[in-house]
C-alpha positions in Angstrom: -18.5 -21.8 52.1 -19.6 -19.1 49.9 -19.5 -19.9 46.6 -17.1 -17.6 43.7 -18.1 -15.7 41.1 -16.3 -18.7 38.5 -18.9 -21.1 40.1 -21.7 -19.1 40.2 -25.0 -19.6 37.4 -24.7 -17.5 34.4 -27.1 -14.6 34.9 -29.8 -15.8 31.9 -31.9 -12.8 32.3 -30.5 -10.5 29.2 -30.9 -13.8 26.8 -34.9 -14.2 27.9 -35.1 -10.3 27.7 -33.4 -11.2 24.0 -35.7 -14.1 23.6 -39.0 -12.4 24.2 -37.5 -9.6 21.3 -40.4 -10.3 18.4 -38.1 -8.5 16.4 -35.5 -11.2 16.2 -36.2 -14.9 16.0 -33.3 -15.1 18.4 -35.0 -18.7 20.2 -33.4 -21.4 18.4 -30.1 -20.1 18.2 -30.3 -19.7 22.3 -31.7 -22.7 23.0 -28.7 -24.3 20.8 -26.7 -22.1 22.6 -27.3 -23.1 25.9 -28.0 -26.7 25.5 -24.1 -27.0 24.2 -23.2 -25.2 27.4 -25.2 -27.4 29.4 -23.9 -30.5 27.8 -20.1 -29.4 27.8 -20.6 -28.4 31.4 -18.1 -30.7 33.5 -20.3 -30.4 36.9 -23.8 -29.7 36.4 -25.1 -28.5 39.9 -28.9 -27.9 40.9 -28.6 -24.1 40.7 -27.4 -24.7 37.1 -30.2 -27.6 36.4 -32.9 -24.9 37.3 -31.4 -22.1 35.6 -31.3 -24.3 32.9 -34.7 -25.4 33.0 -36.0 -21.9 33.1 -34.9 -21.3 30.4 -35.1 -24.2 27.8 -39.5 -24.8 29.2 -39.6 -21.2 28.2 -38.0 -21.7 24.3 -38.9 -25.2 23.4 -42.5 -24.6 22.4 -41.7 -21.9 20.5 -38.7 -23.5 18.1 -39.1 -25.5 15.3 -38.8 -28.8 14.8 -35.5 -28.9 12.9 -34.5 -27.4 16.2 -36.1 -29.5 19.2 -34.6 -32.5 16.8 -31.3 -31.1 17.5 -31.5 -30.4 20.9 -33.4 -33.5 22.1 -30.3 -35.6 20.2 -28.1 -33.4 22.7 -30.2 -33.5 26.0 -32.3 -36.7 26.0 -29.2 -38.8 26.4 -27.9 -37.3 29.6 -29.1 -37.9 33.1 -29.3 -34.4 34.0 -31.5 -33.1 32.0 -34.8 -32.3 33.7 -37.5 -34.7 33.1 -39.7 -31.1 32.6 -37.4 -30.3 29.4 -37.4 -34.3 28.0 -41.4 -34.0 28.5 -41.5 -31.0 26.5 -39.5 -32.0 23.7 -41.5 -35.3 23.7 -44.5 -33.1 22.6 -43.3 -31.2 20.2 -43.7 -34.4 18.2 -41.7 -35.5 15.0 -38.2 -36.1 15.4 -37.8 -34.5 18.8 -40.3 -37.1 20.2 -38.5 -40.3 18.5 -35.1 -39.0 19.9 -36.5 -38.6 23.6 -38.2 -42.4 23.6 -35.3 -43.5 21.5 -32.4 -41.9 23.8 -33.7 -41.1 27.3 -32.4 -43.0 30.0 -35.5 -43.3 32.1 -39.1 -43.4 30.2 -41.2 -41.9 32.7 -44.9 -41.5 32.7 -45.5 -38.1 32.2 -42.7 -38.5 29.3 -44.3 -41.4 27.5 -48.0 -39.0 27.9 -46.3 -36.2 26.4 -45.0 -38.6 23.5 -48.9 -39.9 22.8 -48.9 -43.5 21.8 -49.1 -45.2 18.6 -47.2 -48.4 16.4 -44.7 -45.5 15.3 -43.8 -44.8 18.4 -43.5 -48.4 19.6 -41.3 -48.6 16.5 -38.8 -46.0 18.3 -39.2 -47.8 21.6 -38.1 -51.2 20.1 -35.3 -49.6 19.0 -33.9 -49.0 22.4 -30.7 -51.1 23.6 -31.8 -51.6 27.3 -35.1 -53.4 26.2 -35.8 -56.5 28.8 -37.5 -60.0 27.8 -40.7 -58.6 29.3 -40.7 -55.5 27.1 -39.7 -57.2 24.1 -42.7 -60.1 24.3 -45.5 -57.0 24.8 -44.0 -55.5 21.9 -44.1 -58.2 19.5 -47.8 -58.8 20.8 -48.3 -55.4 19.3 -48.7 -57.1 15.6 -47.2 -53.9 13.7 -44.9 -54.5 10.9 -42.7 -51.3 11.7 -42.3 -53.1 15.2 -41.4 -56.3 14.3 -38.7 -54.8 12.0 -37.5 -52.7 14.3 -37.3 -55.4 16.8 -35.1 -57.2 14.3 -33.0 -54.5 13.6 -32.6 -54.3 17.3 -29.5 -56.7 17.6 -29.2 -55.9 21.6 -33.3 -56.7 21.7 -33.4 -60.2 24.1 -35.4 -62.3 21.1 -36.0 -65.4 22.2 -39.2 -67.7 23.2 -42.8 -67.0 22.0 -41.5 -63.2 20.6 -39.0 -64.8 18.4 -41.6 -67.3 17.6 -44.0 -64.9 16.1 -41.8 -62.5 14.3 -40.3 -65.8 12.6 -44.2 -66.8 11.7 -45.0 -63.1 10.4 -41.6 -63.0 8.3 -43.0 -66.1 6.4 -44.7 -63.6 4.4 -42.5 -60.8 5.0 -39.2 -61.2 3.0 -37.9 -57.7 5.1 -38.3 -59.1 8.4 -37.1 -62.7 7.5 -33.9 -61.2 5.9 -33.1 -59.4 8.9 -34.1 -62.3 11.4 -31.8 -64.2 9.1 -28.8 -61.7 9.6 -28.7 -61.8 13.1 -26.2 -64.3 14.3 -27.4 -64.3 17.8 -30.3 -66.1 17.1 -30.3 -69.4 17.2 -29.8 -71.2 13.7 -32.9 -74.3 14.8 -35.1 -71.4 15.5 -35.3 -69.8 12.1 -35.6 -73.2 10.3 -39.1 -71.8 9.3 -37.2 -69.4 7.2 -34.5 -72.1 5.4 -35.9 -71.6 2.0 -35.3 -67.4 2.4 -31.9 -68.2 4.1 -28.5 -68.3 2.6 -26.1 -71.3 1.6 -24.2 -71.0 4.9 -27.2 -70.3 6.9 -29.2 -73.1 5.7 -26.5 -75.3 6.3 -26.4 -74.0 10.2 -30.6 -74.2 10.2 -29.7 -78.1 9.0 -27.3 -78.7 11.9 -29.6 -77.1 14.4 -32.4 -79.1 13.2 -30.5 -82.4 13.5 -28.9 -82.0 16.9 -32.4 -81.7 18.2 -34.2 -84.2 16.2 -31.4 -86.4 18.1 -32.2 -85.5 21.3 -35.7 -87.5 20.4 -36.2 -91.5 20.5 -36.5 -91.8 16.7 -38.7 -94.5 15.1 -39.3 -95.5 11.3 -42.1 -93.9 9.8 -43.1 -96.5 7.5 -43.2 -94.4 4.6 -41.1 -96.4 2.4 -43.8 -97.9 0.2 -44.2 -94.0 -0.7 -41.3 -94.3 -3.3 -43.3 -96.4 -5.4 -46.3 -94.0 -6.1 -44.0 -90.8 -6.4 -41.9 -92.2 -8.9 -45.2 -93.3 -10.9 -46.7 -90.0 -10.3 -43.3 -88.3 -11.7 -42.6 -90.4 -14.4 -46.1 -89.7 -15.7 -45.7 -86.1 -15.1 -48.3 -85.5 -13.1 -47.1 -82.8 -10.4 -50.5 -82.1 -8.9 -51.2 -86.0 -8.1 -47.0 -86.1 -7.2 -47.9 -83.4 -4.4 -50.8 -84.8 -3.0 -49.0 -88.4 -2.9 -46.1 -86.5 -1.2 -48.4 -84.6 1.3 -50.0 -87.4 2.5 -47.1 -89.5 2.7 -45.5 -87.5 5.0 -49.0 -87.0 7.1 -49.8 -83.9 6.0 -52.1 -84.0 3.3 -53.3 -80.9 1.8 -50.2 -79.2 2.1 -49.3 -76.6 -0.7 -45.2 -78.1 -1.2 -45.0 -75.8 -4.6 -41.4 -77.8 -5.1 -40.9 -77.3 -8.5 -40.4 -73.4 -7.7 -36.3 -72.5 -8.8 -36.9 -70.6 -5.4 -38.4 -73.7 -3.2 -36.5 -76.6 -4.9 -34.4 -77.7 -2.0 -37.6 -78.7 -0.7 -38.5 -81.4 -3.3 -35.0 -82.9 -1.4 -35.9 -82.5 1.7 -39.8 -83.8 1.5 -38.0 -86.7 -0.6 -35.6 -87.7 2.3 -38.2 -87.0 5.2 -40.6 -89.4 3.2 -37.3 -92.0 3.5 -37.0 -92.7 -0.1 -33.8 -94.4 -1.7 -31.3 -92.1 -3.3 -32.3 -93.8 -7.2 -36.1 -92.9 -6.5 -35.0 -89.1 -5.3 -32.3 -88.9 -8.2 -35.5 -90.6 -10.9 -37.9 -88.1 -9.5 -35.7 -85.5 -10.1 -35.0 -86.4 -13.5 -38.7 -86.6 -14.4 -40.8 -84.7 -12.5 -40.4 -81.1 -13.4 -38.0 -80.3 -17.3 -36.6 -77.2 -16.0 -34.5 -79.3 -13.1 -33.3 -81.9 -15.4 -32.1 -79.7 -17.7 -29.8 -78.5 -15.2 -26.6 -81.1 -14.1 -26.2 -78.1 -11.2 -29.5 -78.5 -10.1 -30.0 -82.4 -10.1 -26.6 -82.7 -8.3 -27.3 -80.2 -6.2 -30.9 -81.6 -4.8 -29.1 -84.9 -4.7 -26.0 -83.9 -2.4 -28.9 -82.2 -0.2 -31.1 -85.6 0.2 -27.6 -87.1 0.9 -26.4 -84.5 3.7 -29.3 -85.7 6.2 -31.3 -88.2 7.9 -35.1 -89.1 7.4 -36.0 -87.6 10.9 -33.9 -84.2 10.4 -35.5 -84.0 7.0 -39.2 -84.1 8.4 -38.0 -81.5 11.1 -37.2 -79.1 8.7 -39.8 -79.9 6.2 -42.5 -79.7 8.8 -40.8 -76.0 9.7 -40.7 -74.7 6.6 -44.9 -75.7 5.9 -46.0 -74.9 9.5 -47.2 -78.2 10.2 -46.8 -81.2 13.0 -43.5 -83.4 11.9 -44.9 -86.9 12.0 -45.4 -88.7 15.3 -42.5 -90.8 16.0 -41.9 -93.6 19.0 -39.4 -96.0 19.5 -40.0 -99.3 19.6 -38.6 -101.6 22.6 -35.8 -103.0 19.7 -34.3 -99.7 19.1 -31.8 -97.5 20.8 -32.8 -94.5 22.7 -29.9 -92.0 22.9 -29.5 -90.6 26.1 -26.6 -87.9 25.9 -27.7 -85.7 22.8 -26.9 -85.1 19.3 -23.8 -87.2 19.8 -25.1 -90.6 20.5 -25.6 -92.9 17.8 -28.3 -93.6 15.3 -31.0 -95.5 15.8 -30.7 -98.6 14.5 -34.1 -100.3 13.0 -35.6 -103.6 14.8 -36.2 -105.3 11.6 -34.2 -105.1 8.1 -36.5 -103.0 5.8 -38.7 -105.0 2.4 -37.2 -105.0 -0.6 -37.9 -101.5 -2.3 -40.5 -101.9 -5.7 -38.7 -100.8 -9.0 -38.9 -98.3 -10.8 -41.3 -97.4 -13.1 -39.1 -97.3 -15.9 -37.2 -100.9 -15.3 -40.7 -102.2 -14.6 -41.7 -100.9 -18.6 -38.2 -102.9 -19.6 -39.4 -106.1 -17.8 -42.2 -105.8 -19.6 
């Protein structure tokens, strides 16, 4: 059937004469012309894919960057656009480039050439909402902290596994990225009990739940730790933070460790190393009393640190203490006496084979007895 003069091409030819007029910078106002066309343009047929293509290979290395921008925002996200066009917008760098790798449906070869390569330009591609697992691990292989941010800020990105792993490692040190790992509530609260100290009220309260539901999952056995309580409370009465840290460390098996408790910022986890060392509430409440002035000065911060050594276990609190300071939580087996749960965090607590000894006093009743 022969085709009408409604559905026929437009005849391009008097806007390239126009074009090639060095008297008028005429270019970027037809290439905006025609990309609106070709975008509004209900059925986009070949003969109008070619004419188009003619025509916007021959403008786009001449406009300026403002301009590709513009036009690469337009075209990139539609399927017809020729991959020739895409390519050549890629090139012209800057914006135009970051809205082609950000927006195209297909990133071919020739496209991702054209675009040259670079961490800012993995930085657009991570911001892309059709990423796959496989795309998302290379990526945070990549090291690059405009990456990594952009993968966080990526809330359709598939973190999960070993990427989520080391973006939560790197955000240790990064308060940016931890904030934003933080933020997204598709990640799983357990995962980002690394970052419990950077997280807020609510989310450390989730990062606690996650942390005990799989600590119960575990055959949990006592640590042995108790006599511990004795040589903190000595250390704290004395005032002696530096010895109190080192005692702490190595009661919890991991001496050396930098626990910088005192901290307003890090408090919580002069609680938490407290419980996971399996202290009695009187020797956590004494230690906070007399280890550090600035807490008890503060009723809000002694109750406080003392309703968090109350809201978990001894096993949960090593968990998350081991999290937060990168280290091994201390080996733990059951013996043949205790109870192994068997259907998750919902089976009961482990209850000890043998009643534990009776707890030392404290240093300041043993000065009264004196």
């Amino acid at each position: 059937m022969a085709r009408s003069a409604a559905d026929a091409p437009p005849d391009l030819s008097g806007l390239l004469d126009l074009a090639r007029d060095r008297r008028l910078d005429m270019k970027p106002v037809l290439l905006r012309v025609q990309t609106d066309l070709f975008r509004a343009a209900p059925v986009r047929d070949v003969a109008t894919i070619r004419a188009f293509e003619s025509l916007a290979c021959g403008l786009i290395p001449t406009v300026d960057s403002a301009t590709a921008e513009i036009v690469a925002q337009k075209l990139a996200p539609l399927a017809d656009t020729p991959q020739s066009v895409l390519t050549l917008l890629a090139a012209h760098g800057g914006g135009a480039r970051d809205a082609v790798l950000a927006l195209s449906p297909v990133l071919s070869t020739e496209l991702l050439d054209a675009a040259g390569n670079g961490p800012e330009l993995d930085a657009v591609i991570a911001l892309r909402h059709d990423l796959g697992r496989a795309l998302v691990d290379e990526l945070s292989q990549r090291d690059e902290p405009d990456v990594d941010l952009a993968l966080a800020r990526n809330t359709t990105a598939p973190l999960a596994g070993p990427a989520l792993e080391r973006l939560v490692e790197r955000a240790r040190r990064r308060p940016e990225l931890a904030a934003l790992l933080l933020a997204r509530d598709d990640l799983p609260a357990v995962d980002l009990a690394p970052l419990y100290l950077q997280a807020s009220r609510e989310r450390r309260a989730a990062i606690r739940d996650g942390v005990a539901a799989r600590a119960a999952l575990r055959p949990q056995g006592r640590a042995g730790m108790r006599a511990a309580g004795a040589a903190l409370t000595a250390f704290a009465a004395r005032g002696e933070p530096e010895r109190f840290e080192v005692a702490l460390g190595e009661a919890l098996g991991m001496p050396g460790v930098s626990f910088r408790a005192t901290e307003p910022e890090r408090r919580d986890l002069l609680a938490l190393a407290l419980r996971a060392a399996d202290l009695a509430e009187e020797e956590a409440v004494f230690i906070f009393l007399r280890l550090d002035p600035s807490i008890a000065r503060s009723v809000e911060a002694v109750f406080g640190l003392t309703e968090l050594f109350r809201a978990m276990d001894a096993a949960t609190a090593r968990d998350l203490v081991a999290s937060i300071l990168g280290g091994e939580p201390t080996a733990r087996s059951a013996t043949p006496e205790q109870h192994r749960p068997a259907h998750g965090p919902a089976s009961p607590r482990l209850r000890p084979a043998a009643a534990p000894a009776q707890r030392p006093a404290l240093p300041e009743r043993t000065r009264k007895a004196r």
